[in-house]
Z-matrix of the N, CA and C atoms (Angstrom, degrees):
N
C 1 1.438
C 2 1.530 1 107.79
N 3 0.958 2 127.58 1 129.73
C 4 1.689 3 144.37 2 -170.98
C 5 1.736 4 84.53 3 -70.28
N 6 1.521 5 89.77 4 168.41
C 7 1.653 6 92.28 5 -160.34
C 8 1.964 7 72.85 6 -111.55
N 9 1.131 8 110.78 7 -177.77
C 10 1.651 9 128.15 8 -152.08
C 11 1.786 10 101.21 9 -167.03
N 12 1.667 11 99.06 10 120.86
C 13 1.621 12 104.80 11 -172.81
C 14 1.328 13 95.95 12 -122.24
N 15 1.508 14 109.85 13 166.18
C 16 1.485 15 113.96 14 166.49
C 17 1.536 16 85.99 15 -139.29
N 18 1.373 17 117.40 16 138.47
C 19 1.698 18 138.86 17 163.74
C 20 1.126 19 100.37 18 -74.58
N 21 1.225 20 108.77 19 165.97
C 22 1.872 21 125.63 20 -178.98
C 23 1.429 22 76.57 21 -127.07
N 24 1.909 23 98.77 22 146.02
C 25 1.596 24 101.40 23 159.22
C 26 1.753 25 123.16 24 -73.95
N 27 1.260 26 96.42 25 -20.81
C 28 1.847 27 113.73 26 -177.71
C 29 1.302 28 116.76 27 -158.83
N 30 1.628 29 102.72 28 140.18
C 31 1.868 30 105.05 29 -164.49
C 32 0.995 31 98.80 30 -44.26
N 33 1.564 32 128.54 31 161.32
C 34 1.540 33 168.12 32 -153.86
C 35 1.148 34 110.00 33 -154.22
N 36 1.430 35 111.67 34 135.48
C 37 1.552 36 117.68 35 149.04
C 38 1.584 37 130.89 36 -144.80
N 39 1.470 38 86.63 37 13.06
C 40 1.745 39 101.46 38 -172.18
C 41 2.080 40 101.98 39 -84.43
N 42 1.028 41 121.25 40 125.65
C 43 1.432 42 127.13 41 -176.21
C 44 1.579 43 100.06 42 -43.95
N 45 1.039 44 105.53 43 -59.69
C 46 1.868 45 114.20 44 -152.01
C 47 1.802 46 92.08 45 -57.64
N 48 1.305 47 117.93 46 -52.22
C 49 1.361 48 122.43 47 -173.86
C 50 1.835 49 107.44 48 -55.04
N 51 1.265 50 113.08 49 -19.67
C 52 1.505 51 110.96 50 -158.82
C 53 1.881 52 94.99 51 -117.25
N 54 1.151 53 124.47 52 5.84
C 55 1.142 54 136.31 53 -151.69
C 56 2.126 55 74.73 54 -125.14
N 57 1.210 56 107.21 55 -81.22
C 58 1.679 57 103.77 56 167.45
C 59 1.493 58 117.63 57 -31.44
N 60 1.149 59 117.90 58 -47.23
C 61 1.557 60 107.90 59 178.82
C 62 1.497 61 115.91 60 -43.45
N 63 1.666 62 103.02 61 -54.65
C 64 0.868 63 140.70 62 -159.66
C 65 1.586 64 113.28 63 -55.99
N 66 1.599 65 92.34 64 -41.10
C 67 1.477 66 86.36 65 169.19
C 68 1.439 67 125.21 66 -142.22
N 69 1.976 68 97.16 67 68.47
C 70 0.727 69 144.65 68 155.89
C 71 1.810 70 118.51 69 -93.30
N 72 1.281 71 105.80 70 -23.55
C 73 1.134 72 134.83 71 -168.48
C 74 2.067 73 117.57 72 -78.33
N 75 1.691 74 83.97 73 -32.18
C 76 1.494 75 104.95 74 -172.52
C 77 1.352 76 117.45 75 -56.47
N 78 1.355 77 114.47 76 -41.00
C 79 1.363 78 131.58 77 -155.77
C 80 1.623 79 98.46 78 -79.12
N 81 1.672 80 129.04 79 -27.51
C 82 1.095 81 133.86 80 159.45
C 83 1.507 82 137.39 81 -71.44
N 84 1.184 83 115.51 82 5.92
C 85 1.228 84 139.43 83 156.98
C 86 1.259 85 120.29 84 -63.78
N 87 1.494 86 120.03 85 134.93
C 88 1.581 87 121.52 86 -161.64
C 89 1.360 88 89.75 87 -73.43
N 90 1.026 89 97.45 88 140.18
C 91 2.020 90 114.86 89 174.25
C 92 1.094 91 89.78 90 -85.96
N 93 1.474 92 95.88 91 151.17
C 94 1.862 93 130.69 92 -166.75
C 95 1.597 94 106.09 93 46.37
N 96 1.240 95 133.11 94 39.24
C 97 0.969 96 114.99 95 132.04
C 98 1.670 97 148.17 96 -72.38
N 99 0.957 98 127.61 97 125.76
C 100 1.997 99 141.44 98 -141.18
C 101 1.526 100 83.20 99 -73.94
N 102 1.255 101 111.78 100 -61.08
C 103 1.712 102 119.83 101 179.83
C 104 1.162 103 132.82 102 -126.63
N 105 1.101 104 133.46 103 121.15
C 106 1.804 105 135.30 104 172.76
C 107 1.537 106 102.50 105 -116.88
N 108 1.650 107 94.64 106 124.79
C 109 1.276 108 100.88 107 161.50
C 110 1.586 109 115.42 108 -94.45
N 111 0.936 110 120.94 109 152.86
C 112 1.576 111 121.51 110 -167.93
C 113 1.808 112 107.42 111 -116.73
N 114 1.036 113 122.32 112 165.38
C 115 1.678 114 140.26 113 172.99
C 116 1.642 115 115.23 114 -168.63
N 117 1.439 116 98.62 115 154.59
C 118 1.483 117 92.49 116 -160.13
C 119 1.826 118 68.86 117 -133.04
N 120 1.995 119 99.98 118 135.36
C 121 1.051 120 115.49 119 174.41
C 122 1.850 121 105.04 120 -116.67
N 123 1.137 122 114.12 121 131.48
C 124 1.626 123 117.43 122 -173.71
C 125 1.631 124 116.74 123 -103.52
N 126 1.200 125 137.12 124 80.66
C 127 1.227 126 156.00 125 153.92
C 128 1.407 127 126.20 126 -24.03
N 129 1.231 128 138.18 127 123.51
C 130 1.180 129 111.49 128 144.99
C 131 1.771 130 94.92 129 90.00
N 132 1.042 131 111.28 130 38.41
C 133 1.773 132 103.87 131 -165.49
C 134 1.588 133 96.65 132 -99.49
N 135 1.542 134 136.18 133 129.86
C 136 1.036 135 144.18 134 159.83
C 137 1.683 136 119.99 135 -118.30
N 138 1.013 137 124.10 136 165.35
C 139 1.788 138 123.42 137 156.63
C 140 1.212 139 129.08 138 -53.52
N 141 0.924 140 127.62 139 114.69
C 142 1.671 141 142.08 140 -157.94
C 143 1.875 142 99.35 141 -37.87
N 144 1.469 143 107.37 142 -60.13
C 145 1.698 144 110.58 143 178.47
C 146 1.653 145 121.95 144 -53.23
N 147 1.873 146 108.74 145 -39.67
C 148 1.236 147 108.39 146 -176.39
C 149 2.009 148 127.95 147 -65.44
N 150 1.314 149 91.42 148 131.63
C 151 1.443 150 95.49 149 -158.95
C 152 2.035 151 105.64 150 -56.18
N 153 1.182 152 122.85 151 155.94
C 154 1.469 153 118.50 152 -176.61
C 155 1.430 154 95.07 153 -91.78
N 156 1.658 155 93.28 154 142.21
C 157 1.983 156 108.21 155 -174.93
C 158 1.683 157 92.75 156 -64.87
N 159 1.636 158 102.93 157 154.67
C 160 1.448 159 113.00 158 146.17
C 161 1.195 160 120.73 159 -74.62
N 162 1.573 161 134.44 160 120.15
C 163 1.081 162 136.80 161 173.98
C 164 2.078 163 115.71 162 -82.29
N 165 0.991 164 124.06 163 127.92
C 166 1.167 165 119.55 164 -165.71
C 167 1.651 166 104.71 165 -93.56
């Protein structure tokens, strides 16, 4: 099964918001599958204060 991302428009760190992504995610899951194992990969991780780069 191909792995399946959702972007944030701007860093996050509040659970409930990242927990929503998350299952936002569900509905892209191959239907009728018997079992999915799941993993959550974290991107893009900085210090809560440091400002986010402009990407050009």
């Amino acid at each position: 099964m191909p792995p399946v991302t959702v972007p944030l428009p701007a860093p996050r760190s509040d659970p409930v918001e990242l927990t929503r992504a998350a299952h936002r995610l569900l509905s892209r899951i191959q239907p009728g599958a018997k079992f999915v194992r799941a993993g959550v990969m974290l991107t893009d991780l900085r210090p809560a204060r440091e400002p986010a780069e402009k990407k050009d």
